[in-house]
mmCIF file of the N, C-alpha and C atoms, coordinates in Angstrom:
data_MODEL
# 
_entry.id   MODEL 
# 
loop_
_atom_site.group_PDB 
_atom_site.id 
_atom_site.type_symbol 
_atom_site.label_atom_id 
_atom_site.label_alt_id 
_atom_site.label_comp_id 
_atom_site.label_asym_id 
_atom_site.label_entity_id 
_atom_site.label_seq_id 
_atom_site.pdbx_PDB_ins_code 
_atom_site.Cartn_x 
_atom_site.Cartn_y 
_atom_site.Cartn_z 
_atom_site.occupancy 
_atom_site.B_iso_or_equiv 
_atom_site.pdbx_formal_charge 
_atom_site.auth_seq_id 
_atom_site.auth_comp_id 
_atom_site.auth_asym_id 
_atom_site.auth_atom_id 
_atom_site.pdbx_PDB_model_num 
ATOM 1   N N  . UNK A 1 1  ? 106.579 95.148  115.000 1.00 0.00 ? 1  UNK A N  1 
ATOM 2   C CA . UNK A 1 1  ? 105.461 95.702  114.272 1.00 0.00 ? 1  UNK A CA 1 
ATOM 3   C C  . UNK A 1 1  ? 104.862 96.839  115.109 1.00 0.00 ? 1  UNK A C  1 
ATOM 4   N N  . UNK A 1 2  ? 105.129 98.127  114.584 1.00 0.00 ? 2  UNK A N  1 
ATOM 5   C CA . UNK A 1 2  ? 103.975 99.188  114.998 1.00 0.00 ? 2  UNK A CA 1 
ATOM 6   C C  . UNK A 1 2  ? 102.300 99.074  115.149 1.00 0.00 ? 2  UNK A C  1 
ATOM 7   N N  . UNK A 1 3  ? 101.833 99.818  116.218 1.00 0.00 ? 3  UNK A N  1 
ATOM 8   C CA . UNK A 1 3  ? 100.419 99.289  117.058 1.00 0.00 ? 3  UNK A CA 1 
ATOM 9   C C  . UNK A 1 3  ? 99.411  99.746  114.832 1.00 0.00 ? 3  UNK A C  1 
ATOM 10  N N  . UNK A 1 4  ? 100.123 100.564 114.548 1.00 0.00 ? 4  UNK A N  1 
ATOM 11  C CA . UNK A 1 4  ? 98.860  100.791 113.157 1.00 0.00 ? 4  UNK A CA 1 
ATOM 12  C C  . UNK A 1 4  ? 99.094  99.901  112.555 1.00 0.00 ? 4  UNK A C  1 
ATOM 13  N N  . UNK A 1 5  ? 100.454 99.337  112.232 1.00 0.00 ? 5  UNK A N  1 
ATOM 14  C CA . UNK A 1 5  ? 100.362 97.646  111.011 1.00 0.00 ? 5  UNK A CA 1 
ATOM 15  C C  . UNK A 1 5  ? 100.220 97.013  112.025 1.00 0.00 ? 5  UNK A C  1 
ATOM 16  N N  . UNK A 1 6  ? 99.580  96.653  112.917 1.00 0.00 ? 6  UNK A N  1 
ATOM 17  C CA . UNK A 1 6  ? 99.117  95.557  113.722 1.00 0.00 ? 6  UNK A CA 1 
ATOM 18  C C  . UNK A 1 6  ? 97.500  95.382  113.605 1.00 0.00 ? 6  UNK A C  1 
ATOM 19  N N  . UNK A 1 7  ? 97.114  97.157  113.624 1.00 0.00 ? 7  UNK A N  1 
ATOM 20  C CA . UNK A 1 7  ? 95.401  97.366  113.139 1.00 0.00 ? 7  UNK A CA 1 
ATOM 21  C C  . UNK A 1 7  ? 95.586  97.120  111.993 1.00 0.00 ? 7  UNK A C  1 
ATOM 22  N N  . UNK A 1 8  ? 95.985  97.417  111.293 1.00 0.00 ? 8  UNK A N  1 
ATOM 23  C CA . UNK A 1 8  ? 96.222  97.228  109.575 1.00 0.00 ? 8  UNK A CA 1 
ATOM 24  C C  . UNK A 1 8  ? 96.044  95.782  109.339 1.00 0.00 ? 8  UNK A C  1 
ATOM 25  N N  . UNK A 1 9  ? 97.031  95.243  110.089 1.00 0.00 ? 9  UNK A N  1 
ATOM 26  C CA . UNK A 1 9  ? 96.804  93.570  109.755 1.00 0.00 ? 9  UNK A CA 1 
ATOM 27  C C  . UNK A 1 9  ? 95.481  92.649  110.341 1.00 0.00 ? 9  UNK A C  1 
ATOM 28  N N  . UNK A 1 10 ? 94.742  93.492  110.874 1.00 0.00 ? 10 UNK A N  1 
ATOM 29  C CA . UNK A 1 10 ? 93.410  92.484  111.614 1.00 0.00 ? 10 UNK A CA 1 
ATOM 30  C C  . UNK A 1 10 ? 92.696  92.483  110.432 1.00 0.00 ? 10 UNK A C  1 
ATOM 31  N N  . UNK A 1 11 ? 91.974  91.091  110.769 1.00 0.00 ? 11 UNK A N  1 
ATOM 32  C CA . UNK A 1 11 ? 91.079  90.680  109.810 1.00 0.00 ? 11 UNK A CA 1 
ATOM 33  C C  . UNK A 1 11 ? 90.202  92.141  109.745 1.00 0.00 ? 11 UNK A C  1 
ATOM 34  N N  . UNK A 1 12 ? 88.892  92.507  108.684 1.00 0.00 ? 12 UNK A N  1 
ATOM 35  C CA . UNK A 1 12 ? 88.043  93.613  108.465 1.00 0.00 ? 12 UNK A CA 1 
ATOM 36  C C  . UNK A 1 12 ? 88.736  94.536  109.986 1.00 0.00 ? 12 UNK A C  1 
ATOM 37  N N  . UNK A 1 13 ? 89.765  95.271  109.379 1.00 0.00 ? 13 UNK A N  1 
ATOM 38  C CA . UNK A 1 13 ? 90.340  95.878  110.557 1.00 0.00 ? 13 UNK A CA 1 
ATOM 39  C C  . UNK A 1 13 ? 89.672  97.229  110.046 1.00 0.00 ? 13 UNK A C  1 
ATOM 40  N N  . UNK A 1 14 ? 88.805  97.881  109.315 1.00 0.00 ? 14 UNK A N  1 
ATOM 41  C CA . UNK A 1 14 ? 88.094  98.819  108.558 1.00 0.00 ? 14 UNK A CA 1 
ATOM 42  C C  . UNK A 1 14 ? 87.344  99.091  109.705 1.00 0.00 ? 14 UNK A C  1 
ATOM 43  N N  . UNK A 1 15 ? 86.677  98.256  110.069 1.00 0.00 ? 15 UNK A N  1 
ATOM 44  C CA . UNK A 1 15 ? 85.304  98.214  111.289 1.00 0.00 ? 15 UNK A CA 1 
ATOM 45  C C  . UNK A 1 15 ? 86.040  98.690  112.365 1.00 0.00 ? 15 UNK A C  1 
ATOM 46  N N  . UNK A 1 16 ? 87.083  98.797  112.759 1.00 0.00 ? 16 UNK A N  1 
ATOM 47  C CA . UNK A 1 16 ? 87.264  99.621  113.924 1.00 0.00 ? 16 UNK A CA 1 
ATOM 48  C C  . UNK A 1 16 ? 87.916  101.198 113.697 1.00 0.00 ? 16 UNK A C  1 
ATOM 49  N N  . UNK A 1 17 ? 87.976  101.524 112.956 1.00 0.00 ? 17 UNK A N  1 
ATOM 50  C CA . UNK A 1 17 ? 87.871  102.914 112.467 1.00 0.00 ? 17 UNK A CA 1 
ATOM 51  C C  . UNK A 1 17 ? 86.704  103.359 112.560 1.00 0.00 ? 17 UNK A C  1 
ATOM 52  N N  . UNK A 1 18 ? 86.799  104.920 113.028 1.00 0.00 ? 18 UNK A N  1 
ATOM 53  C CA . UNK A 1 18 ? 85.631  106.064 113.221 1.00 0.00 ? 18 UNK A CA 1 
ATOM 54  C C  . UNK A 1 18 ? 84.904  105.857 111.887 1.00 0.00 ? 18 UNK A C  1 
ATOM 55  N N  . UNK A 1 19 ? 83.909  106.330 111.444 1.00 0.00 ? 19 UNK A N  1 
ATOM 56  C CA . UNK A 1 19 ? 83.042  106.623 109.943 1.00 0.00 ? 19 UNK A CA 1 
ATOM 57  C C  . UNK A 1 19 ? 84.082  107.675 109.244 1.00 0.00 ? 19 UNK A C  1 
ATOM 58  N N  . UNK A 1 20 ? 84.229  107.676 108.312 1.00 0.00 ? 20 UNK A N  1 
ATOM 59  C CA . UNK A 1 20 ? 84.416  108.677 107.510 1.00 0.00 ? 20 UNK A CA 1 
ATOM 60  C C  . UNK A 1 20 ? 86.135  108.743 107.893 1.00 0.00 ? 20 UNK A C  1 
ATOM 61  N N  . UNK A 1 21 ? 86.635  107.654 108.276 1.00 0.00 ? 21 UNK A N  1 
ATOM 62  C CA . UNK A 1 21 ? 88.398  107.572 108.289 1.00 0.00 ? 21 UNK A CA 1 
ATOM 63  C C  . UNK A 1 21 ? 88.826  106.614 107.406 1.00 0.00 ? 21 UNK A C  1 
ATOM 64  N N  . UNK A 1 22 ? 90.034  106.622 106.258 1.00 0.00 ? 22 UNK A N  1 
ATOM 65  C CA . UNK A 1 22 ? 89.894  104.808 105.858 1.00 0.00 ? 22 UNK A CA 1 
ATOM 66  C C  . UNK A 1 22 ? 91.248  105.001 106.020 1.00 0.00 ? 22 UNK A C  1 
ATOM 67  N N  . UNK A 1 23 ? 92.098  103.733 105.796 1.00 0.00 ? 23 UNK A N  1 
ATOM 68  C CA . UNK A 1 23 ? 93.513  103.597 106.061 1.00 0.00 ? 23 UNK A CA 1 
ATOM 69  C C  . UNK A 1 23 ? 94.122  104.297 104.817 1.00 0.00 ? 23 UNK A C  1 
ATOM 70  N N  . UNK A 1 24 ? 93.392  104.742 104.085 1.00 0.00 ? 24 UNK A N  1 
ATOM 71  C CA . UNK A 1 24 ? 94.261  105.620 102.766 1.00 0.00 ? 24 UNK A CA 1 
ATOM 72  C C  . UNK A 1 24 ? 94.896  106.978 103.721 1.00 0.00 ? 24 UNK A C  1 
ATOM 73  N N  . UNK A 1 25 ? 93.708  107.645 104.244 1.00 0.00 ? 25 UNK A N  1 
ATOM 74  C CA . UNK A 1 25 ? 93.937  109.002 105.055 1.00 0.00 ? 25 UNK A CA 1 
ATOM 75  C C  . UNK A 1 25 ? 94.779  108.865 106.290 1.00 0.00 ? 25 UNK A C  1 
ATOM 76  N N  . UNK A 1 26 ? 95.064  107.489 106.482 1.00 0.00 ? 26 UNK A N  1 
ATOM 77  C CA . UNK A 1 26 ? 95.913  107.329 107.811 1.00 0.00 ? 26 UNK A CA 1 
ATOM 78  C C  . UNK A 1 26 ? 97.373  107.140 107.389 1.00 0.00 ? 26 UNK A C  1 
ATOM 79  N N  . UNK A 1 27 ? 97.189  106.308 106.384 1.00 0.00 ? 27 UNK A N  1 
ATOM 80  C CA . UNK A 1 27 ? 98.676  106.071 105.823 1.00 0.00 ? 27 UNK A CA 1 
ATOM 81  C C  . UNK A 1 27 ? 99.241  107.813 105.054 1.00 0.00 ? 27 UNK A C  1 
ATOM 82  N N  . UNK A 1 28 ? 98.436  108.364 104.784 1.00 0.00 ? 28 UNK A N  1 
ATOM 83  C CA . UNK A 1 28 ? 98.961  109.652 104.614 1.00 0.00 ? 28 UNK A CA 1 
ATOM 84  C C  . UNK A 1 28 ? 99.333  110.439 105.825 1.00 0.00 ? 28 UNK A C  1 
ATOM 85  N N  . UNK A 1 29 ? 98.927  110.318 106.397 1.00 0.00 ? 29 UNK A N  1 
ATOM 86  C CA . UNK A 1 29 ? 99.450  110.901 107.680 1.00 0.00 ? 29 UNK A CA 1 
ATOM 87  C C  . UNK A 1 29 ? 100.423 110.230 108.920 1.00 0.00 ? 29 UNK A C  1 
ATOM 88  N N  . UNK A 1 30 ? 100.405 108.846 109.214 1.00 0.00 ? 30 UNK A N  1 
ATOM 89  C CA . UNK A 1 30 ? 101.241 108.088 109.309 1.00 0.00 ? 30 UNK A CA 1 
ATOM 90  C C  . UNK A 1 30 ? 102.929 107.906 108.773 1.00 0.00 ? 30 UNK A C  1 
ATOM 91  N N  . UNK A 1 31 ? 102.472 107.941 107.261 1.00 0.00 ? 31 UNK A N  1 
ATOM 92  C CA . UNK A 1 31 ? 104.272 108.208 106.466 1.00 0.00 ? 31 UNK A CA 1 
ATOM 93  C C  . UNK A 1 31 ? 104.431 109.088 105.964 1.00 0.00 ? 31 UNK A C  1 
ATOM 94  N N  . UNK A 1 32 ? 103.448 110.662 106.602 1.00 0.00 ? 32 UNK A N  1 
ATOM 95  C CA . UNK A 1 32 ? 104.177 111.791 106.349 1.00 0.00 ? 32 UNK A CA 1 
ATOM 96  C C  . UNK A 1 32 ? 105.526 112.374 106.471 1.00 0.00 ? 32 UNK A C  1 
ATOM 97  N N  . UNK A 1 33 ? 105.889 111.428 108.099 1.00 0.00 ? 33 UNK A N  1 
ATOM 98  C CA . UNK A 1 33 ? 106.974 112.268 108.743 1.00 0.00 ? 33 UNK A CA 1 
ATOM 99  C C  . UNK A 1 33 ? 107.927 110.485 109.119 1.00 0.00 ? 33 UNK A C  1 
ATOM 100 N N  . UNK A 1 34 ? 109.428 110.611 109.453 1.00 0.00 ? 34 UNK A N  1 
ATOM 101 C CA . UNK A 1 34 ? 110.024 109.570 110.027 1.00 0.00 ? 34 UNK A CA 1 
ATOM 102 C C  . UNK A 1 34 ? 109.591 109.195 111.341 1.00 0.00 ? 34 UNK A C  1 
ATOM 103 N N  . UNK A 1 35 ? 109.531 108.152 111.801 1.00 0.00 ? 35 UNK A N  1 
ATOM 104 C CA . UNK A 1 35 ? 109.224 107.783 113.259 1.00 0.00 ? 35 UNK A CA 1 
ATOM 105 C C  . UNK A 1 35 ? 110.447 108.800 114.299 1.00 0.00 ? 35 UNK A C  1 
ATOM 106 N N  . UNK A 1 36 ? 111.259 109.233 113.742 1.00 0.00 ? 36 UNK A N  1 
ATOM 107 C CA . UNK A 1 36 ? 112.457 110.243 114.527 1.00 0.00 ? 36 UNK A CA 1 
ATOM 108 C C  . UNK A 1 36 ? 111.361 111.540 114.824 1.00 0.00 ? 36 UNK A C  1 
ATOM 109 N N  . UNK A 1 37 ? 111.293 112.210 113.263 1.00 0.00 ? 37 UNK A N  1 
ATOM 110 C CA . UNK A 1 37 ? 110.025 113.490 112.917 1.00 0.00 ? 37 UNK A CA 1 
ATOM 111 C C  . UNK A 1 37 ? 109.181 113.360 114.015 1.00 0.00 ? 37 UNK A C  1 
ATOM 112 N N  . UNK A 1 38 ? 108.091 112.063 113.840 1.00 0.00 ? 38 UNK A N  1 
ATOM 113 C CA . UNK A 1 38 ? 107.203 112.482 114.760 1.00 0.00 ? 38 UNK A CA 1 
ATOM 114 C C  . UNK A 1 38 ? 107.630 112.249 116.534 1.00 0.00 ? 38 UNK A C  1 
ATOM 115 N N  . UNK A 1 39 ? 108.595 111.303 116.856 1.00 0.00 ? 39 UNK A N  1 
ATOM 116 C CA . UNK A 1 39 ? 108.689 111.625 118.281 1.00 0.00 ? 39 UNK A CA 1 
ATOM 117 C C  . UNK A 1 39 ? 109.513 112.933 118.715 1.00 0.00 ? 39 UNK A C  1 
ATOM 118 N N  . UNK A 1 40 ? 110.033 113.776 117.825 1.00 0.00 ? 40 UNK A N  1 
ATOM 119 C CA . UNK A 1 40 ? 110.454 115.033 118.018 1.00 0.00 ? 40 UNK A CA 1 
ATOM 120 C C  . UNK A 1 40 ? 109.419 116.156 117.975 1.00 0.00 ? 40 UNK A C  1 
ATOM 121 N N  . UNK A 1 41 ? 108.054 115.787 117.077 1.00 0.00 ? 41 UNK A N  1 
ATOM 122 C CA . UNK A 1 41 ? 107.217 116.634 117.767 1.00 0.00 ? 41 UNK A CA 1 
ATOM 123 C C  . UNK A 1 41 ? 106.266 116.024 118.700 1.00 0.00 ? 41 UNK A C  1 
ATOM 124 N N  . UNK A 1 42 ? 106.241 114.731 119.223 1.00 0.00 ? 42 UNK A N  1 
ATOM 125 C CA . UNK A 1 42 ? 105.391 114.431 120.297 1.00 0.00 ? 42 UNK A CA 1 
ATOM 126 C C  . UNK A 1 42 ? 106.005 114.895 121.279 1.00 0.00 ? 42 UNK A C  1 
ATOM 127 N N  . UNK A 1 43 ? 107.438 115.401 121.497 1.00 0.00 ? 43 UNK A N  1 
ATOM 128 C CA . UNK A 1 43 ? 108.105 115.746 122.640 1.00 0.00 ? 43 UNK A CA 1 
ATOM 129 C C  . UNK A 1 43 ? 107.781 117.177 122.473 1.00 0.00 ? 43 UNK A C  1 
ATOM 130 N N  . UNK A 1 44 ? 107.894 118.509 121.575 1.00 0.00 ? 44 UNK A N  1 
ATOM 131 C CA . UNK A 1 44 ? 107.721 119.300 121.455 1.00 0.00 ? 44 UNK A CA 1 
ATOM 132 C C  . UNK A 1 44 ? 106.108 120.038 121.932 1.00 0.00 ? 44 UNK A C  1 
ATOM 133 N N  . UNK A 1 45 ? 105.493 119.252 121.620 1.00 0.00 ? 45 UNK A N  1 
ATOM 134 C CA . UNK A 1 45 ? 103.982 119.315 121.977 1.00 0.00 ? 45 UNK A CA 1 
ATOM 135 C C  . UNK A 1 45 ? 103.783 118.901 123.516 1.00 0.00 ? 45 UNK A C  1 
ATOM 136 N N  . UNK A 1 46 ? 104.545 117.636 123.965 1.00 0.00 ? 46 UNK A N  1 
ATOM 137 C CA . UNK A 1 46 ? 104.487 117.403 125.386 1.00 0.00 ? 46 UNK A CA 1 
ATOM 138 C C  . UNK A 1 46 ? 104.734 118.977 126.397 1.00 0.00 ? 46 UNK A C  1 
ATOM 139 N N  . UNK A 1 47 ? 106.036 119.376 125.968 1.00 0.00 ? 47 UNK A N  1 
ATOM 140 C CA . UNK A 1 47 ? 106.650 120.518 126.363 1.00 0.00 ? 47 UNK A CA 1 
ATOM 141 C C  . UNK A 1 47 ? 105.746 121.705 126.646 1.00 0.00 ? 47 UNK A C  1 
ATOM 142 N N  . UNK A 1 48 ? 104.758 121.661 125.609 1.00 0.00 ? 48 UNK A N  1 
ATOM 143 C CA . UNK A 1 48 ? 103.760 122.811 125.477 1.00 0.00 ? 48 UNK A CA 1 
ATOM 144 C C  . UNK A 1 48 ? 102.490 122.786 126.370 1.00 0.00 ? 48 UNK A C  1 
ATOM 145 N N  . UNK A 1 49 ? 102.129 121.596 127.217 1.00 0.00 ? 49 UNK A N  1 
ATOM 146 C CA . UNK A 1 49 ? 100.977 121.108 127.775 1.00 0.00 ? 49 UNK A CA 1 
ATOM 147 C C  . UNK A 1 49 ? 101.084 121.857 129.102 1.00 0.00 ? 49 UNK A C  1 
# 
């Protein structure tokens, strides 16, 4: 299980989100890209630091 369906799965796991974030806007951004996608740009971005 990935660390977000692990937050996902806590009881009122809502309450630990910032104000004004809900898991609708995360899951859009979350299964935008394949878990391949995004560690190809977490490496790309590393590169850039």
């Amino acid at each position: 299980m990935l660390a977000y369906e692990k937050l996902k799965s806590l009881p009122n796991a809502q309450q630990y989100l910032k104000p004004g974030i809900t898991f609708e806007l995360l899951d859009f951004q979350a299964y935008a890209l394949s878990n391949t996608q995004w560690a190809e740009t977490m490496l790309e971005n590393k590169a850039t630091m």
